[in-house]
Gaussian input, Z-matrix of N, CA and C with variables (Angstrom, degrees):
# hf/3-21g

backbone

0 1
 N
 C     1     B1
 C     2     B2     1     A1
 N     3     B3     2     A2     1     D1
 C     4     B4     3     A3     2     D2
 C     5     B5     4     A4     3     D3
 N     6     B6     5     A5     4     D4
 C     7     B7     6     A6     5     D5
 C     8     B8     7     A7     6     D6
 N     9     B9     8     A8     7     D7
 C    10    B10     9     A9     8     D8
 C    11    B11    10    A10     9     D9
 N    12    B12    11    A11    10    D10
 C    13    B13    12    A12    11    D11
 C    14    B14    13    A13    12    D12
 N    15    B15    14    A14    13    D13
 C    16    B16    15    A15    14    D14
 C    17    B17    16    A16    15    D15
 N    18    B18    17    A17    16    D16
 C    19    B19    18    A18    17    D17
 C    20    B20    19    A19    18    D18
 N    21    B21    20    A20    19    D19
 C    22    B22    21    A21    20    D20
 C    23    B23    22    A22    21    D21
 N    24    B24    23    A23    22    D22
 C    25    B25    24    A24    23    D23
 C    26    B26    25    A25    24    D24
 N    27    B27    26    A26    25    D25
 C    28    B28    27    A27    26    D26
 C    29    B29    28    A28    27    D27
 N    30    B30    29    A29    28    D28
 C    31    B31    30    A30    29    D29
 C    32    B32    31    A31    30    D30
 N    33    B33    32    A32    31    D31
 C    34    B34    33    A33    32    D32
 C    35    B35    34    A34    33    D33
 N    36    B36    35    A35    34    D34
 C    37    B37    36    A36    35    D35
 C    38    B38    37    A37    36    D36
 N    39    B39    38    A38    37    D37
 C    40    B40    39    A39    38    D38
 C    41    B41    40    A40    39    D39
 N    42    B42    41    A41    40    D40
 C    43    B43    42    A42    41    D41
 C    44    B44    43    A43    42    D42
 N    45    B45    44    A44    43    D43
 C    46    B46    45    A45    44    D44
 C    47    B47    46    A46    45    D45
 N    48    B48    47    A47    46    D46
 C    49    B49    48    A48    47    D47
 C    50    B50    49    A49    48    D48
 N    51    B51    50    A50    49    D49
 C    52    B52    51    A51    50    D50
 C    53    B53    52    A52    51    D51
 N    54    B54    53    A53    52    D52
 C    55    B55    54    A54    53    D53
 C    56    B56    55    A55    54    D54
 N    57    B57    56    A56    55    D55
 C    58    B58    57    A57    56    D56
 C    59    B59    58    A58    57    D57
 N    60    B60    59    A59    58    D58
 C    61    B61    60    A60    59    D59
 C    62    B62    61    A61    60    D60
 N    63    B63    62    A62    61    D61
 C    64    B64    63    A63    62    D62
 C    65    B65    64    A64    63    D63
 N    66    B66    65    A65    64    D64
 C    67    B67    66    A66    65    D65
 C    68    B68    67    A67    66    D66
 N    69    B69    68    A68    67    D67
 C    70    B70    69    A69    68    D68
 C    71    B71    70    A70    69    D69
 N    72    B72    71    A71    70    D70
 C    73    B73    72    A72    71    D71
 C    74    B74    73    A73    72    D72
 N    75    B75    74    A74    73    D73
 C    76    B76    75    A75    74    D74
 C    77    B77    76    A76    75    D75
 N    78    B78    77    A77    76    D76
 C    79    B79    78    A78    77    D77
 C    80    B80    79    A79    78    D78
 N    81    B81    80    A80    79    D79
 C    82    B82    81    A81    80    D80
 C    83    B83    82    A82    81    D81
 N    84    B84    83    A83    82    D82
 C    85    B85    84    A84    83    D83
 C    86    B86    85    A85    84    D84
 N    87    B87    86    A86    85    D85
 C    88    B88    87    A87    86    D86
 C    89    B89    88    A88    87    D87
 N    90    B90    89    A89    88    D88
 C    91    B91    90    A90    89    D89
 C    92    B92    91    A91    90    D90
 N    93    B93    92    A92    91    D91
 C    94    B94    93    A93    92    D92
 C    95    B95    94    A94    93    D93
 N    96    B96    95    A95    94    D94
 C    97    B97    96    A96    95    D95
 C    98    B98    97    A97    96    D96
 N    99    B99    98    A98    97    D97
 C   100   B100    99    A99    98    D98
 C   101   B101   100   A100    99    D99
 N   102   B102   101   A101   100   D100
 C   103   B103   102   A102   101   D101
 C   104   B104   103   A103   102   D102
 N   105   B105   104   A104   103   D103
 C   106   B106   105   A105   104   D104
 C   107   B107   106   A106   105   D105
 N   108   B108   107   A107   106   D106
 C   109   B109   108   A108   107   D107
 C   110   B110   109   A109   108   D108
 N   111   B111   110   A110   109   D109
 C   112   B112   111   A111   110   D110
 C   113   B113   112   A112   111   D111
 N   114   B114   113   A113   112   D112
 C   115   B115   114   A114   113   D113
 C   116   B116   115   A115   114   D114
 N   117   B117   116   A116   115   D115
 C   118   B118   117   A117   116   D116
 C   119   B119   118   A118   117   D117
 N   120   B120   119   A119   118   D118
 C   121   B121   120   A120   119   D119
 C   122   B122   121   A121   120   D120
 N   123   B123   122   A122   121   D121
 C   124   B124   123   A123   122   D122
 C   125   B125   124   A124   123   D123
 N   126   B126   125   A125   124   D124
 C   127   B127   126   A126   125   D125
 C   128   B128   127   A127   126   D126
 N   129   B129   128   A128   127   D127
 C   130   B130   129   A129   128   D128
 C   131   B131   130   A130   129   D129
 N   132   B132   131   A131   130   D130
 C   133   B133   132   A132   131   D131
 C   134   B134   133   A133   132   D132
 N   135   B135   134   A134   133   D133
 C   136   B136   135   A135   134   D134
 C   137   B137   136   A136   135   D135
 N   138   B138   137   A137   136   D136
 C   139   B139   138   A138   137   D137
 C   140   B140   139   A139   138   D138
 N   141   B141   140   A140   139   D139
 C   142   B142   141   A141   140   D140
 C   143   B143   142   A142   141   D141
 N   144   B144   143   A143   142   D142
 C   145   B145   144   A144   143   D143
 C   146   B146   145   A145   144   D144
 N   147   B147   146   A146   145   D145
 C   148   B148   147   A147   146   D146
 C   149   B149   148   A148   147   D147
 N   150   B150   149   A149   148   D148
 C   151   B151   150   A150   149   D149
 C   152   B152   151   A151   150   D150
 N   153   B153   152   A152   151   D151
 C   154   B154   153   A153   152   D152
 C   155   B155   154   A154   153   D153
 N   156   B156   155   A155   154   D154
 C   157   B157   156   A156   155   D155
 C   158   B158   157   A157   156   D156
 N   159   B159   158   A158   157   D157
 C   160   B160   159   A159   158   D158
 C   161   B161   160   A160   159   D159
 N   162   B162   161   A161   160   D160
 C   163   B163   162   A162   161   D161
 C   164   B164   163   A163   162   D162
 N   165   B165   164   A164   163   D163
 C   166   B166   165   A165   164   D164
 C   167   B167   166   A166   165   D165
 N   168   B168   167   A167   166   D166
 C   169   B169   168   A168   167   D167
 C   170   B170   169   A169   168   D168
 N   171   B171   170   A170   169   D169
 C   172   B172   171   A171   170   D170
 C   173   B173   172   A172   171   D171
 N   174   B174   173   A173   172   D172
 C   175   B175   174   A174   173   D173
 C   176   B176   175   A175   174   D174
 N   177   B177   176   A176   175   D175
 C   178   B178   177   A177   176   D176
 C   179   B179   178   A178   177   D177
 N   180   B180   179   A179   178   D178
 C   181   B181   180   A180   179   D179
 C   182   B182   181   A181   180   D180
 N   183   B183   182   A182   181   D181
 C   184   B184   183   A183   182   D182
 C   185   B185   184   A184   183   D183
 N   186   B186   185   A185   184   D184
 C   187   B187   186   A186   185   D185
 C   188   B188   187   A187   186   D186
 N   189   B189   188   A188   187   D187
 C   190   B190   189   A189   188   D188
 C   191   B191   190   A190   189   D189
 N   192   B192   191   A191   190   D190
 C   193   B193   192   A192   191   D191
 C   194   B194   193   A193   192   D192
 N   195   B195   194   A194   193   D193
 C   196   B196   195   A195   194   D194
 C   197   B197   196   A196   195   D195
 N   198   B198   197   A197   196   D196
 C   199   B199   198   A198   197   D197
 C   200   B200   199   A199   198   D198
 N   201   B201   200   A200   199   D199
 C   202   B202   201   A201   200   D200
 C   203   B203   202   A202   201   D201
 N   204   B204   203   A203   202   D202
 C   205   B205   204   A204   203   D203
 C   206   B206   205   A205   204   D204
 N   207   B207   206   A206   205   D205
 C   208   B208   207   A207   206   D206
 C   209   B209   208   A208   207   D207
 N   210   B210   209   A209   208   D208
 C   211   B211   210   A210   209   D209
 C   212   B212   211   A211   210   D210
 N   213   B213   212   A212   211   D211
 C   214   B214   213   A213   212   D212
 C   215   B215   214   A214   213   D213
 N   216   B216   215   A215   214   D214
 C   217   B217   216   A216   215   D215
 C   218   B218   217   A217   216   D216
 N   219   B219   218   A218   217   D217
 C   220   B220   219   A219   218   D218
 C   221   B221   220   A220   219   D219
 N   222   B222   221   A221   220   D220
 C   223   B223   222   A222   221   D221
 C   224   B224   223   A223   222   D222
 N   225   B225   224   A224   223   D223
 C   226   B226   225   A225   224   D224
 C   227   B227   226   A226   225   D225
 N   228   B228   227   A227   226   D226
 C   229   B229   228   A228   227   D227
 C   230   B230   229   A229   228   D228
 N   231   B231   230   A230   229   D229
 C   232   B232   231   A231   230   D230
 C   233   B233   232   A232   231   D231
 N   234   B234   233   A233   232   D232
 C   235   B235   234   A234   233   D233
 C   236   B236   235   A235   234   D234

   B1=1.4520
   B2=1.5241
   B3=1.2576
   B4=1.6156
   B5=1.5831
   B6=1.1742
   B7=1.7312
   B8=1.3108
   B9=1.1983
   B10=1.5120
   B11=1.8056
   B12=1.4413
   B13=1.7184
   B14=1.6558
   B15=1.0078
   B16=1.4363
   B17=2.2216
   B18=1.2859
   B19=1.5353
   B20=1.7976
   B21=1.5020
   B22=1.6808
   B23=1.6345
   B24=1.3724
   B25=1.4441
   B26=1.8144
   B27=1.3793
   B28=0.9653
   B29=1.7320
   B30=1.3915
   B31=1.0727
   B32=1.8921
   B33=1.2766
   B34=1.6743
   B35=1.9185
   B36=1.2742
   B37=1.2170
   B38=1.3038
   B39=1.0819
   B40=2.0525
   B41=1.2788
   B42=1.1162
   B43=2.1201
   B44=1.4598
   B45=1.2385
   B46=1.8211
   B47=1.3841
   B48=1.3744
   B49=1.2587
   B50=1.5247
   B51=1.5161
   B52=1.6746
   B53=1.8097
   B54=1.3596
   B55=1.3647
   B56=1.6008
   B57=1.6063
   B58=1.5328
   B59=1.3518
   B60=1.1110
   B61=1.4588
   B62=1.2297
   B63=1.8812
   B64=1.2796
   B65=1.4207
   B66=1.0158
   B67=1.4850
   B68=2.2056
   B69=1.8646
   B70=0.9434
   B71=2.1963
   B72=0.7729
   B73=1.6210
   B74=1.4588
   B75=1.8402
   B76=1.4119
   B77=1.7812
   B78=2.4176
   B79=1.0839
   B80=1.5781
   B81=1.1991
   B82=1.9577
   B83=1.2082
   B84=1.4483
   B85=1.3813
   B86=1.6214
   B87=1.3527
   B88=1.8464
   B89=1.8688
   B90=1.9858
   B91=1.6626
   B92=1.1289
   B93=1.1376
   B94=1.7093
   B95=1.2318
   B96=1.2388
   B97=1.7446
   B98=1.4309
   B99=1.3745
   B100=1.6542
   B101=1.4772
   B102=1.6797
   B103=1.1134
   B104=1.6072
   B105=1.4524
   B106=1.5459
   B107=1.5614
   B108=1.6182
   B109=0.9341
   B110=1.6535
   B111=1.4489
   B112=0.7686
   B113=1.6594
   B114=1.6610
   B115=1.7321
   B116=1.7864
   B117=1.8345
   B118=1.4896
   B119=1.3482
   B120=1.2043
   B121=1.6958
   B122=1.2749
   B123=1.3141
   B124=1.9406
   B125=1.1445
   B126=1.1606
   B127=1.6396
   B128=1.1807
   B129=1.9713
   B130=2.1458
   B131=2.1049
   B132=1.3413
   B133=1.5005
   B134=1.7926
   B135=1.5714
   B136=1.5355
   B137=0.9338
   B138=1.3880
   B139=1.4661
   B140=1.3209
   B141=1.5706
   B142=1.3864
   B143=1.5306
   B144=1.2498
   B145=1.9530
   B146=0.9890
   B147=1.5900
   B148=1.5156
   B149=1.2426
   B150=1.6000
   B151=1.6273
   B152=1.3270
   B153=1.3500
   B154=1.3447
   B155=1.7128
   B156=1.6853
   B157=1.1563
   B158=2.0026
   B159=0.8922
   B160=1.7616
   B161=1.6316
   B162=1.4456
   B163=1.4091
   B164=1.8579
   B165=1.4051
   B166=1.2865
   B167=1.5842
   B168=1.6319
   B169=1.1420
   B170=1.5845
   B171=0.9651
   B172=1.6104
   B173=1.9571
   B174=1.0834
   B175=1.5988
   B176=1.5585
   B177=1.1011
   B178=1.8783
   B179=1.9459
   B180=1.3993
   B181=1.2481
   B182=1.5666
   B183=1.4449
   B184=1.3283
   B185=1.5677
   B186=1.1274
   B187=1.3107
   B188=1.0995
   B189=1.5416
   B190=1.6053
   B191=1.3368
   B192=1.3077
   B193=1.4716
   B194=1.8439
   B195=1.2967
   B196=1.3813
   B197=1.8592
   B198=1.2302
   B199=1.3937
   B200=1.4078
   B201=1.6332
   B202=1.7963
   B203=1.2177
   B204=1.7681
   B205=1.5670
   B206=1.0578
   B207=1.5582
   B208=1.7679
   B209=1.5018
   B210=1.2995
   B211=1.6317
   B212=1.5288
   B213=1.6865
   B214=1.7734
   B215=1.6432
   B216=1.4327
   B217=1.0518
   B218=1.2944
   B219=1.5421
   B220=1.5257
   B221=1.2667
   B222=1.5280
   B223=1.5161
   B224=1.2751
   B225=1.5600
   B226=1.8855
   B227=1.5725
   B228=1.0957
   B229=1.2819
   B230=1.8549
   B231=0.8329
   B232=1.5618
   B233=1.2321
   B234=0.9128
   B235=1.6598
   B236=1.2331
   A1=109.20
   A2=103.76
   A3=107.15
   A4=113.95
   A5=106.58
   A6=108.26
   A7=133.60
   A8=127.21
   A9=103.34
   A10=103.09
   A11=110.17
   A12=132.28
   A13=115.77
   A14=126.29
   A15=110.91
   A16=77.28
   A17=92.20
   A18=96.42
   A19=94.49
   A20=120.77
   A21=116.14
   A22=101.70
   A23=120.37
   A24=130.17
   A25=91.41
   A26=128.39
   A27=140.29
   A28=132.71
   A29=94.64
   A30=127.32
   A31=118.04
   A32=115.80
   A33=116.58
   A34=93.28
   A35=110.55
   A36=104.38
   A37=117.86
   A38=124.22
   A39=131.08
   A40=109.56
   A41=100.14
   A42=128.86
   A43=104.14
   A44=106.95
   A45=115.07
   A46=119.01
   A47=116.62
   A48=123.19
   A49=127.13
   A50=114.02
   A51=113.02
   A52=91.39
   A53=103.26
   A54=122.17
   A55=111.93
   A56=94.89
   A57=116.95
   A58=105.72
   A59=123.49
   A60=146.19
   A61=125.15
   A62=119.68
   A63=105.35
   A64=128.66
   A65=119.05
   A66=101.53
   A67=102.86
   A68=96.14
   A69=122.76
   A70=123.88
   A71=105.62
   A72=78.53
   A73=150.04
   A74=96.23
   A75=120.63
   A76=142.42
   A77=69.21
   A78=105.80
   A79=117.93
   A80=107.34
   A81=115.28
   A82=115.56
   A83=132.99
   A84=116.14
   A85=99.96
   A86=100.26
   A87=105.32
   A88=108.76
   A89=71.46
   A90=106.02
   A91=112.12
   A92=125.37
   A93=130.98
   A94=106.95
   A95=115.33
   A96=124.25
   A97=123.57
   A98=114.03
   A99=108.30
   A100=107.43
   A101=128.82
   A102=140.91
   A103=90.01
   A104=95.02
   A105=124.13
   A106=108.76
   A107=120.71
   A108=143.50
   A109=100.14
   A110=140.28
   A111=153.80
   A112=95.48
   A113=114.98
   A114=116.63
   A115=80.88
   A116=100.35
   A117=123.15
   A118=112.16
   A119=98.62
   A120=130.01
   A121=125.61
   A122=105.64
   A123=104.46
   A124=128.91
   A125=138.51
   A126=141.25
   A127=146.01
   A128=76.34
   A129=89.84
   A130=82.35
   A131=100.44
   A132=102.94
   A133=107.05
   A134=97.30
   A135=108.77
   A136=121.95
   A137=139.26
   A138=142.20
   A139=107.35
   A140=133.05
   A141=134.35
   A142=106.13
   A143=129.03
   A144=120.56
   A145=135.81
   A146=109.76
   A147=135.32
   A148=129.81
   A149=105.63
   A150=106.49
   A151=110.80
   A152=135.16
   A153=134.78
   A154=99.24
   A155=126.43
   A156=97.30
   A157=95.90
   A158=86.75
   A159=106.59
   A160=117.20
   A161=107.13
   A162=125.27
   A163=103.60
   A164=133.84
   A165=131.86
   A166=96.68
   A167=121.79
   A168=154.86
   A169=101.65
   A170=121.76
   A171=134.84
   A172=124.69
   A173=116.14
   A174=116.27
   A175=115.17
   A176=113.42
   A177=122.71
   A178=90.92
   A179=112.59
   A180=117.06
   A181=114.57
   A182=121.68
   A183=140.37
   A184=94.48
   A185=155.36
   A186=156.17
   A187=140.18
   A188=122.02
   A189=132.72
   A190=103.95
   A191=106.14
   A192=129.98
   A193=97.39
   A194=104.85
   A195=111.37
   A196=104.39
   A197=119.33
   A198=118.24
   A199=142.78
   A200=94.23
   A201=133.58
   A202=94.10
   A203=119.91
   A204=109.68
   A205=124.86
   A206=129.18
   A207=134.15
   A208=105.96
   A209=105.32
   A210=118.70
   A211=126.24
   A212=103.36
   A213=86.49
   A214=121.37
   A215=98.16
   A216=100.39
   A217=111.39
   A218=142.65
   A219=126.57
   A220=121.39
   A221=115.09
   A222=124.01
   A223=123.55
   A224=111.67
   A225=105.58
   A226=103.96
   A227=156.74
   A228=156.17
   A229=116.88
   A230=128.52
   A231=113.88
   A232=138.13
   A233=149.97
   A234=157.45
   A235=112.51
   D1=141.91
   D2=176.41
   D3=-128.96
   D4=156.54
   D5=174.29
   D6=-98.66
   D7=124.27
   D8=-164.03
   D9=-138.42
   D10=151.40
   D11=-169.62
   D12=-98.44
   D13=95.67
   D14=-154.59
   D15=-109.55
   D16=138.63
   D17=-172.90
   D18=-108.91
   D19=106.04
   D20=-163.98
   D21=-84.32
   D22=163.45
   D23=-155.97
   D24=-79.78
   D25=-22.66
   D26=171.62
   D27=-69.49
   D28=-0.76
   D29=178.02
   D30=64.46
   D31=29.89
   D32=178.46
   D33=-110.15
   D34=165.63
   D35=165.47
   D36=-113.75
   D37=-173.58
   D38=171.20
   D39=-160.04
   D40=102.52
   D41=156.61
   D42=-51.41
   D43=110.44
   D44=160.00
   D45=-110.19
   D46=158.46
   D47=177.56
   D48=-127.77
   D49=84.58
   D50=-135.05
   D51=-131.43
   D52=158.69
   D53=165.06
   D54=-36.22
   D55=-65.84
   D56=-174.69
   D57=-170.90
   D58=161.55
   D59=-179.84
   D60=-119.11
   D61=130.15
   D62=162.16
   D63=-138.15
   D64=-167.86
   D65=176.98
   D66=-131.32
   D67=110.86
   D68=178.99
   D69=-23.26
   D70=124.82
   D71=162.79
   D72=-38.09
   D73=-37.07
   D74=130.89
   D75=29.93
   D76=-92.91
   D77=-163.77
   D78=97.31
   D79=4.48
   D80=162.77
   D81=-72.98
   D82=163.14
   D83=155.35
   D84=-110.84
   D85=131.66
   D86=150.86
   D87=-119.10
   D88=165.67
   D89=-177.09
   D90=-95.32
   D91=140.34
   D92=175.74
   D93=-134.68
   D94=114.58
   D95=156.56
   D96=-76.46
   D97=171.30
   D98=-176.10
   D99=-148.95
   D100=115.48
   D101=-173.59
   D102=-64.10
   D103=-178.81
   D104=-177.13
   D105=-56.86
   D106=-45.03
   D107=-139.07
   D108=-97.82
   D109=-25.13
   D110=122.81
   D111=146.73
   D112=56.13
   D113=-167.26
   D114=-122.21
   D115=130.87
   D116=149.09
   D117=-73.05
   D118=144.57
   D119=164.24
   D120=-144.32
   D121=112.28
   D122=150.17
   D123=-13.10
   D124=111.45
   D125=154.46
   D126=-81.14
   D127=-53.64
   D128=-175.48
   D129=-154.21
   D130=137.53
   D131=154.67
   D132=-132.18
   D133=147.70
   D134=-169.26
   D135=-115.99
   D136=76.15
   D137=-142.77
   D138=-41.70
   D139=159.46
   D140=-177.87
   D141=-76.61
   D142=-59.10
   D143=144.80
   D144=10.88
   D145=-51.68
   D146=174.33
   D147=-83.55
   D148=-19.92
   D149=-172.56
   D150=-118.16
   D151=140.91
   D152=-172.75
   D153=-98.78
   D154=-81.23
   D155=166.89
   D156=-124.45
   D157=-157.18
   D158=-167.38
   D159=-154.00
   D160=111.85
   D161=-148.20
   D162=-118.79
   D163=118.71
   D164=168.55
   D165=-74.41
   D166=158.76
   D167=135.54
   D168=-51.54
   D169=123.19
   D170=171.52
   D171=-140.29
   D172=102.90
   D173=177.68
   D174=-70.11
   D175=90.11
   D176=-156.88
   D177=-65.02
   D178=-176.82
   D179=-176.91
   D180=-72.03
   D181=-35.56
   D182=163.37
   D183=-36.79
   D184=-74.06
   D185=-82.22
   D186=57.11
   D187=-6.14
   D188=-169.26
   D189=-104.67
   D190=113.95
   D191=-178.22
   D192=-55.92
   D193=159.27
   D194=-173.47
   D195=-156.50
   D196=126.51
   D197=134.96
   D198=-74.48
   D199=97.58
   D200=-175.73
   D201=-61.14
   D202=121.41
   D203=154.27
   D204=-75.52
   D205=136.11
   D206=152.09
   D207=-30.77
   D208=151.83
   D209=131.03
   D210=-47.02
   D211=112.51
   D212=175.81
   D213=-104.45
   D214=45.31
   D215=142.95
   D216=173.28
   D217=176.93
   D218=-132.43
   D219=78.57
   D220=156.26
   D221=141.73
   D222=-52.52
   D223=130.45
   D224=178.17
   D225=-143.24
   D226=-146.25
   D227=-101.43
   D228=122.62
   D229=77.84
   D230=152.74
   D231=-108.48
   D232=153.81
   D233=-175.85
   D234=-129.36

């Protein structure tokens, strides 16, 4: 599971708690969870409209966790 900061064009933010994240061809981001069994699913998608940028949770080599920015724009992948 990973955590992720989606910063909205409206200026509030929203903390998710997802498998992994991506950003659509689009240009949306969706959430995907992952059963036991090792099957993705859809959760939440966030239209590209809506999101300003979009940041992973990352534990750097130091130990101090950090919010990593996405690509804002492209195909991307995070976990």
């Amino acid at each position: 599971m990973a955590i992720f900061l989606l910063e909205m064009a409206d200026g509030s933010e929203m903390i998710l708690t997802a498998g992994r994240a991506t950003r659509t061809e689009t240009g949306d981001v969706a959430f995907e969870y992952v059963d036991a069994r090792g099957n993705w699913s859809l959760c939440c998608t966030v239209q590209s409209a809506q999101v300003k940028t979009t940041y992973a949770r990352r534990v750097g080599e130091d130990g101090v966790a950090r919010w990593v920015p996405q690509l804002s724009a492209g195909r991307w992948w995070a976990y």
